[in-house]
Each structure stands twice: as C-alpha cells, then as structure tokens.
C-alpha positions as a Markdown table, in Angstrom:
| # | Residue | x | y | z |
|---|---|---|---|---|
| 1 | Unk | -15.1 | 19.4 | -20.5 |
| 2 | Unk | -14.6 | 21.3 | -17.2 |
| 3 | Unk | -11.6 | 22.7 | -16.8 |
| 4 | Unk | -9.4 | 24.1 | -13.4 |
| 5 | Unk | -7.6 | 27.0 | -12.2 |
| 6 | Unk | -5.6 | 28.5 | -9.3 |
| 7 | Unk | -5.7 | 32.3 | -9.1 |
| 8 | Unk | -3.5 | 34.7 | -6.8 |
| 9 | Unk | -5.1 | 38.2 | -6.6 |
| 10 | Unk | -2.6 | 40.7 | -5.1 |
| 11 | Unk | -3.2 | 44.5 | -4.5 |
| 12 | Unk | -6.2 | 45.7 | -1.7 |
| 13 | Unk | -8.1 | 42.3 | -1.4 |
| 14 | Unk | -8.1 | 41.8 | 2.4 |
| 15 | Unk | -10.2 | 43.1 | 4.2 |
| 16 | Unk | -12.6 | 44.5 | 1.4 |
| 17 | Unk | -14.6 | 41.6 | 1.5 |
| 18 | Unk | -13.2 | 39.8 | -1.5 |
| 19 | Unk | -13.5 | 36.3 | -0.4 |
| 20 | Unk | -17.6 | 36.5 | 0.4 |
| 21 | Unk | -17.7 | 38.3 | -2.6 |
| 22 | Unk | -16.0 | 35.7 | -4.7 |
| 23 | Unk | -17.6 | 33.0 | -3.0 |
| 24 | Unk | -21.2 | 34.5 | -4.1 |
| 25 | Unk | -20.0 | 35.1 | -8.0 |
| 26 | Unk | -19.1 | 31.3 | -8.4 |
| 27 | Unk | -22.3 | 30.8 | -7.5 |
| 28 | Unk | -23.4 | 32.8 | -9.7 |
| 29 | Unk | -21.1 | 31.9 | -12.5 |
| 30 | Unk | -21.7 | 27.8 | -11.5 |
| 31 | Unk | -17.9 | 27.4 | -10.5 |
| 32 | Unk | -16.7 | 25.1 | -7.7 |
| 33 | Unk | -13.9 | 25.2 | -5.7 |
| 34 | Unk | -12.4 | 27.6 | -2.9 |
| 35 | Unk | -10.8 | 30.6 | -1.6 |
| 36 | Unk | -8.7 | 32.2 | 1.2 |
| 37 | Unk | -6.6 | 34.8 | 2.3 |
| 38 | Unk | -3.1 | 33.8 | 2.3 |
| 39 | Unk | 0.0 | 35.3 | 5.1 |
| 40 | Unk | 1.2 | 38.0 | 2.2 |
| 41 | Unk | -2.1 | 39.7 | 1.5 |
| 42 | Unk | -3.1 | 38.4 | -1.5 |
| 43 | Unk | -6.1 | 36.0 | -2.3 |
| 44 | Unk | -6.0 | 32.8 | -3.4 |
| 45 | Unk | -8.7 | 30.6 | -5.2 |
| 46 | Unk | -9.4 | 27.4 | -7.4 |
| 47 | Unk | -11.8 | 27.5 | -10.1 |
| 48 | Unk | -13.3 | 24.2 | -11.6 |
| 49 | Unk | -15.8 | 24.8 | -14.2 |
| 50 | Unk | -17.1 | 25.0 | -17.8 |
| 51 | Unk | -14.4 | 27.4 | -19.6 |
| 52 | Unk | -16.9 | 29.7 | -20.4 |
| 53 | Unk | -17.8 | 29.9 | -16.6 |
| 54 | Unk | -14.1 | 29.6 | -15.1 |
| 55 | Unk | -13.6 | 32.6 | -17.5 |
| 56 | Unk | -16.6 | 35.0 | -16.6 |
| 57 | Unk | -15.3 | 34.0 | -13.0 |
| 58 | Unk | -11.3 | 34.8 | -13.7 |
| 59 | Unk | -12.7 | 38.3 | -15.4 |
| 60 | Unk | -15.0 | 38.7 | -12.5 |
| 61 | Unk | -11.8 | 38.3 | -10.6 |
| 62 | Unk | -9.7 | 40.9 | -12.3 |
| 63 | Unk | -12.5 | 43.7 | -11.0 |
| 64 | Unk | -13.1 | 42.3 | -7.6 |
| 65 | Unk | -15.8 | 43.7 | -5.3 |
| 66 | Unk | -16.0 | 47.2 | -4.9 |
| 67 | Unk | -13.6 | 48.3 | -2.2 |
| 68 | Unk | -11.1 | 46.0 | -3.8 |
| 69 | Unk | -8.2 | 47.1 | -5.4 |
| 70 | Unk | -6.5 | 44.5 | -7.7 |
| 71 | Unk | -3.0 | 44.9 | -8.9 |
| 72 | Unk | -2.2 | 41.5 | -10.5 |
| 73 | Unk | -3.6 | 38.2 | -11.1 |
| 74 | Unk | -1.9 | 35.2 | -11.5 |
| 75 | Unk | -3.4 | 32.2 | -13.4 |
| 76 | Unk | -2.3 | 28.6 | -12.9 |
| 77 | Unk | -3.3 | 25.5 | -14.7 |
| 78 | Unk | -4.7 | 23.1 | -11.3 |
| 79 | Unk | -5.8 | 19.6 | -11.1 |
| 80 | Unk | -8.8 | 18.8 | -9.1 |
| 81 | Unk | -12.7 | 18.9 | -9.5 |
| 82 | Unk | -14.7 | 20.6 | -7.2 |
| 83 | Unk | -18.3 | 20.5 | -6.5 |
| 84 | Unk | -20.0 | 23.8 | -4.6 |
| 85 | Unk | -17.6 | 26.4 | -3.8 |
| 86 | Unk | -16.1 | 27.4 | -0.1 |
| 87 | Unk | -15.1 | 30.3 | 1.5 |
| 88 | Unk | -11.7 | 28.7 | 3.6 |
C-alpha cells in the first residue's frame, strides 16, 4: 500500500539546486509527486510511494544535494496519489 507525505525542508535549500535535485532522486527512488520553493526559503514537496521508497526519499531529503544545507524537516501525513514527479 502506497503511502503520502508533505515535507518542508528549511535551512540553505534555495538556490543550491535542491528542487532538480529532488526531482531526479524520486526518480530514482520511484516516488511521485512534487516540489517547490515556497516565499520563506524553505522547500516544500509531496511524496506518494511504497514506504520503503517514500523513506529512502525523506532520508535522501534530510542530506539534500551538496551545496545544500538542511536545518530541519518537517513531515506531514498528505492525501493524494501521484504519478511521475514535478519540479513546480
């Protein structure tokens, strides 16, 4: 059973190339969903995927690309499925 997520990523994650990055590790982790820059500087996303893949992702998340540097995560419980996964 597939399960979803919203995540908030606060700390360096604009500008560092988080989102493309993010977009490319669903991919890799076969997650849907989205993700965007939001008007405070964090990062926001939805995860909808096996839990074993939503997790990989949501550790994946805790790192960040290189440049980035993550001071908190926040992890919702989210309704939705999502097929493929966007860069917004």
């Amino acid at each position: 059973m597939k399960i979803t997520k919203r995540v908030v990523v606060h700390g360096r994650v604009q500008g560092v190339n988080f989102r493309e990055a993010t977009r490319l590790q669903a991919q890799r982790c076969n997650v849907g969903g989205w993700v965007r820059n939001c008007d405070d500087g964090s990062v926001e996303a939805v995860l909808h995927g096996l839990p074993d893949d939503v997790t990989r992702m949501l550790d994946w998340m805790r790192r960040g690309p290189p440049a980035a540097r993550v001071a908190r995560v926040e992890v919702d419980d989210w309704d939705g499925e999502f097929e493929g996964f966007e860069r917004r």
